[in-house]
C-alpha positions in Angstrom: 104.0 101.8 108.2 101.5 102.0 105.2 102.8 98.6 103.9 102.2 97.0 107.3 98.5 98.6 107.4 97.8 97.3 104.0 98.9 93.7 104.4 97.1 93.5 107.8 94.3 94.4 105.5 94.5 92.5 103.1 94.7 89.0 105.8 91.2 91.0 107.7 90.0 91.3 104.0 90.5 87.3 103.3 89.8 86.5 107.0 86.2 88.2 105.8 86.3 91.0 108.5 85.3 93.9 106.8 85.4 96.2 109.6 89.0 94.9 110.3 90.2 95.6 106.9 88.8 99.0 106.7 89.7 100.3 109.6 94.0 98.8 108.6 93.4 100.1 104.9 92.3 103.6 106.3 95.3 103.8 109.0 97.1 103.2 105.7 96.3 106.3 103.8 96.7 108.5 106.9 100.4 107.2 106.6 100.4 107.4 103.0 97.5 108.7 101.0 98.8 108.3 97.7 99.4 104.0 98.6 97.2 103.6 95.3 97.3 99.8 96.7 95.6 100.6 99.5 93.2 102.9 98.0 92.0 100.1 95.2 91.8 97.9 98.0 89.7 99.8 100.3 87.7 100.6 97.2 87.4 96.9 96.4 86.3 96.1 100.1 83.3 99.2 99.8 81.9 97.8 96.3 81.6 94.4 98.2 80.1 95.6 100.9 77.4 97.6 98.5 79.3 101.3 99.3 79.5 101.7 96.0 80.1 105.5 96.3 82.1 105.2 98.7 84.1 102.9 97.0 84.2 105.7 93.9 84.8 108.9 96.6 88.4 106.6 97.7 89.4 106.4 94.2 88.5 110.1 93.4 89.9 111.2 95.7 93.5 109.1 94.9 93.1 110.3 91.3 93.2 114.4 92.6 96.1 113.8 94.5 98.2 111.4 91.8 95.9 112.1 88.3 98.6 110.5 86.6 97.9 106.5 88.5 97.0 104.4 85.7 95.9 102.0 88.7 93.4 104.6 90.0 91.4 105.0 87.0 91.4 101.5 86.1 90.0 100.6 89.4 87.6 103.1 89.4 86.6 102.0 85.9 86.2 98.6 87.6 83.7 99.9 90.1 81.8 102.4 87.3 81.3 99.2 85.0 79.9 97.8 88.3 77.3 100.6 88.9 76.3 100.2 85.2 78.1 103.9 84.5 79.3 102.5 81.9 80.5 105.8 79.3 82.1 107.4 82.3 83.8 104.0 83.3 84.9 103.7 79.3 86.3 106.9 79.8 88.1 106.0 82.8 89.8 102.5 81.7 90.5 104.7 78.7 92.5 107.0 80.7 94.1 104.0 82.8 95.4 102.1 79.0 96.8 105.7 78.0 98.5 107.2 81.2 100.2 103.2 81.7 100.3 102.3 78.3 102.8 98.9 78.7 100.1 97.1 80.6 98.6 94.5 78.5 95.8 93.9 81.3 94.4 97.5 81.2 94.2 97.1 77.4 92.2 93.9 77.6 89.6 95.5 80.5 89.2 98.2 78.3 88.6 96.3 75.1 86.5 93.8 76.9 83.9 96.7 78.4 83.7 98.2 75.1 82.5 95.3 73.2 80.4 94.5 76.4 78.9 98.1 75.6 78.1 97.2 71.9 80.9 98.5 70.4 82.8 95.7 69.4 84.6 97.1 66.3 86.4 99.7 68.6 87.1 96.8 70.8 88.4 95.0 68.0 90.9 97.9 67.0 92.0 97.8 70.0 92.8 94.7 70.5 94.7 94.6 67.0 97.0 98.0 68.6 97.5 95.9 71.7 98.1 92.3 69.7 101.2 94.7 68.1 102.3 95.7 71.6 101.9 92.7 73.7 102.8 89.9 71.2 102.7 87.0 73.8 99.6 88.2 75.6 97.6 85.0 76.0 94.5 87.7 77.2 95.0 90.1 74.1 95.1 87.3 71.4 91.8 85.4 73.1 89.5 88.3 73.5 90.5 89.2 69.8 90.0 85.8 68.9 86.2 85.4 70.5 85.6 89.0 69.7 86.7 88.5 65.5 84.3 85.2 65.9 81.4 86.8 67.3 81.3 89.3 64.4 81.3 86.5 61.9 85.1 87.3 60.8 86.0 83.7 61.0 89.4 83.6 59.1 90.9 86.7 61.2 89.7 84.9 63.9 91.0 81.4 62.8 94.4 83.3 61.9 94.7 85.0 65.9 93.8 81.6 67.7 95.9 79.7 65.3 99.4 82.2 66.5 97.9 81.8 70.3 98.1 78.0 70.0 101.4 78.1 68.5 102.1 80.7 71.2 100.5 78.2 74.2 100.6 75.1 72.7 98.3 72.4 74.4 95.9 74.3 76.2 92.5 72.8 75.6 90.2 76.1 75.5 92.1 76.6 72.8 92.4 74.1 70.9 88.5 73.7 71.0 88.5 77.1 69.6 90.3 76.5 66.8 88.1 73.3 66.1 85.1 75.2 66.6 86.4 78.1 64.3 87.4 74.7 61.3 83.8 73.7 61.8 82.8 76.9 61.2 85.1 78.0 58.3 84.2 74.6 56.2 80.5 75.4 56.8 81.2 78.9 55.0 82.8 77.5 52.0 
């Protein structure tokens, strides 16, 4: 079955037999070619093994068959960021955050790759939709966090960190982020 294929692939793709994998991740799709699992895993397995088209054609091709896979276009963002495309992999984490909109993680790839891109204010409003969609999300509240921080918006970002230790109390990171964000807030004043 497909789901036997992809596991076998997965344990060839850990075992570090590319050839293995490949081959199990490709019997697969000839079972089932819209297993998007299997698709971003082959994918995965090509960018590793520097076929980064290849790697994109998988994907592609997943996303003609099933345009509406949030997974798909995420992935393939993934790989885009990877091959420094990076307006056409914007575009496609874009897609991926919009087509599968209840997934904080797609939200926070998407935010994170536009502030990597210099555009950290869209990033930022982002972020600040997601933080109202995904209150608990320790991801969504630390990228905003970092993000509000960087741009020299101290007390937003003293207010965010402040609800994610409240949220996660006791972690270290960030609790040194808040310290760091005191220091910085008493040298303002």
């Amino acid at each position: 079955s497909s789901d036997l294929h992809m596991n076998l692939g997965n344990a060839y793709m850990e075992a570090g037999d590319s050839e293995a994998a490949e081959s199990a991740f490709l019997q697969a799709l000839r079972f089932e070619p819209r297993a998007a699992g299997a698709r971003v895993n082959l994918a995965e397995l090509y960018a590793q093994t520097a076929r980064i088209e290849d790697a994109q054609a998988v994907l592609r091709n997943g996303i003609e068959m099933d345009a509406e896979n949030a997974v798909l276009h995420h992935a393939l963002g993934l790989i885009l960021v990877r091959d420094d495309r990076q307006d056409e992999a914007l575009s496609e984490l874009e897609t991926a955050t919009r087509l599968q909109a209840d997934v904080p993680r797609f939200v926070y790839v998407y935010a994170v790759a536009l502030n990597s891109t210099g555009r950290p204010d869209e990033a930022i409003m982002v972020l600040e939709d997601a933080l109202q969609r995904f209150p608990q999300d320790f991801d969504v509240h630390w990228a905003l966090a970092t993000m509000l921080r960087d741009q020299g918006r101290i007390a937003e970002a003293r207010a965010v960190a402040t609800d994610l230790s409240v949220l996660y109390p006791g972690i270290e990171s960030v609790q040194n982020l808040l310290q760091s964000l005191d220091r910085k807030s008493t040298r303002l004043n």
